[in-house]
C-alpha positions as CSV (number, residue, x, y, z in Angstrom):
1,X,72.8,-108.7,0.5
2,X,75.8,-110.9,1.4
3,X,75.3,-110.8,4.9
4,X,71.0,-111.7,5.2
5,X,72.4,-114.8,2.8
6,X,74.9,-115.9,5.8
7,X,72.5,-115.2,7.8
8,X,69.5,-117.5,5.9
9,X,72.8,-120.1,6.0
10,X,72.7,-120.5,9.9
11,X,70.8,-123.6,11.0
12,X,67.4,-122.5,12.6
13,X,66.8,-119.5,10.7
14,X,64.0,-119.5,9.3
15,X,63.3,-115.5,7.9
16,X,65.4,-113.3,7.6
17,X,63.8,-109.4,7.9
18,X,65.4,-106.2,6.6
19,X,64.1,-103.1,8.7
20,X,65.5,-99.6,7.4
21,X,65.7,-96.6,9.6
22,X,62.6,-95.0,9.1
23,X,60.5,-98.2,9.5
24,X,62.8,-98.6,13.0
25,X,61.5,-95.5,14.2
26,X,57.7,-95.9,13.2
27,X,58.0,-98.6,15.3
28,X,59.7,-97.0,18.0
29,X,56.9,-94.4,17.7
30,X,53.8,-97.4,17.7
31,X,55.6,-98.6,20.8
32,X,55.5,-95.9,22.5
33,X,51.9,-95.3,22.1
34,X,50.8,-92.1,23.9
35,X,54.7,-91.2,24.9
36,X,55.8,-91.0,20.9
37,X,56.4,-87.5,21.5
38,X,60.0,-89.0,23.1
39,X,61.4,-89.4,19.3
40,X,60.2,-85.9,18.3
41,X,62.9,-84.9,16.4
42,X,64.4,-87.8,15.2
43,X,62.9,-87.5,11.8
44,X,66.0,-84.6,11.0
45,X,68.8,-86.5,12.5
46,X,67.6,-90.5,13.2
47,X,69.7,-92.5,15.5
48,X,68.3,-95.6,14.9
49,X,70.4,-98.2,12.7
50,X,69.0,-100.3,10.0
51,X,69.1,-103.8,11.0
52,X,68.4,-107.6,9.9
């Protein structure tokens, strides 16, 4: 991936961590502990964005 190599480039970076969708909103669901019945739903149509 071009961009987690620019990103690895900038000075003080020292990991670089892909997250994908569904792994964004298992931990959306961890986080929200006893209250993860706030992202029922989002399995069909997740709004969360992969990130870096």
């Amino acid at each position: 991936m071009e961009i987690e190599r620019d990103i690895k480039n900038i000075k003080g970076v020292t990991e670089v961590v892909y997250i994908s969708k569904e792994q964004a909103l298992e931990d959306l669901k961890k986080k929200l502990g006893e209250n993860k019945a706030i992202a029922e739903g989002f399995e069909m149509d997740n709004p969360l964005p992969q990130s870096l």
